[in-house]
C-alpha positions in Angstrom: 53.9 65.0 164.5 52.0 63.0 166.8 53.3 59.8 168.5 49.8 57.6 167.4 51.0 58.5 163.6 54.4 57.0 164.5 53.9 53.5 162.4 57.0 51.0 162.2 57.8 48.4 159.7 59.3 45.0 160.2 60.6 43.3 157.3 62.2 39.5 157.9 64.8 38.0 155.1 65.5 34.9 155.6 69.6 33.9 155.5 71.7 30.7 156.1 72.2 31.7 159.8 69.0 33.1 161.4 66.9 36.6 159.8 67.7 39.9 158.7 65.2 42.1 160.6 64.7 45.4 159.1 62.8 48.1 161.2 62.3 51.1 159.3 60.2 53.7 160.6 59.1 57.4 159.9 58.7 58.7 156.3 55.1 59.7 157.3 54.6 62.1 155.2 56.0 63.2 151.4 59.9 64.6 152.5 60.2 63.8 156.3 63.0 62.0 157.5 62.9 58.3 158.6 65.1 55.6 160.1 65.7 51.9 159.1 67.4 49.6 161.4 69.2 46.3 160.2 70.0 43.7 162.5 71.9 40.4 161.8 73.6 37.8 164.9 73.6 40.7 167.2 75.1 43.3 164.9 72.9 46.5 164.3 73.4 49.7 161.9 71.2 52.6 161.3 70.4 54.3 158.3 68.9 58.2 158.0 67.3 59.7 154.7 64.3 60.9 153.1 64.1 57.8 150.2 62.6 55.0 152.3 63.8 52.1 149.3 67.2 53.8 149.6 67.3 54.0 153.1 66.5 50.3 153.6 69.0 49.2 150.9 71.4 51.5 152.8 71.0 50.2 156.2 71.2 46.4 154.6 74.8 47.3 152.9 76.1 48.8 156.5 74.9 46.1 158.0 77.1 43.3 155.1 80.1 46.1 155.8 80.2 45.8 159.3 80.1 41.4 159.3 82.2 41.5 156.6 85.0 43.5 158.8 83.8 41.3 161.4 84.9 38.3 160.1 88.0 39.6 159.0 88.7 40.2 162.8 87.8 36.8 163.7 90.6 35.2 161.5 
């Protein structure tokens, strides 16, 4: 592969707090891997796989895991 074919994606949901940023990137071509990226307030998971809808969905649940266990800290 070469690095000009690299493209990356930046999706923006807007929440009560700030944005979800989603970078998602790879799955040039039919069965290569890519990576999606979810970022929230400072906390960032990755996501791996070959479906780039399942991927993103993925990397969006990680990232509601992670501040949910979060928040359970803070209390």
């Amino acid at each position: 592969m070469i690095d000009y074919d690299m493209r990356m994606e930046m999706i923006f949901i807007p929440a009560k707090n700030g944005y979800i940023k989603v970078y998602v990137y790879g799955f040039s071509n039919l069965g290569t891997w890519g990576n999606a990226v979810a970022e929230f307030n400072g906390v960032t998971v990755t996501a791996k796989g070959f479906n780039k809808k399942r991927t993103i969905v993925r990397s969006i649940s990680k990232l509601h895991e992670s501040l949910v266990r979060k928040g359970r800290k803070n209390e």
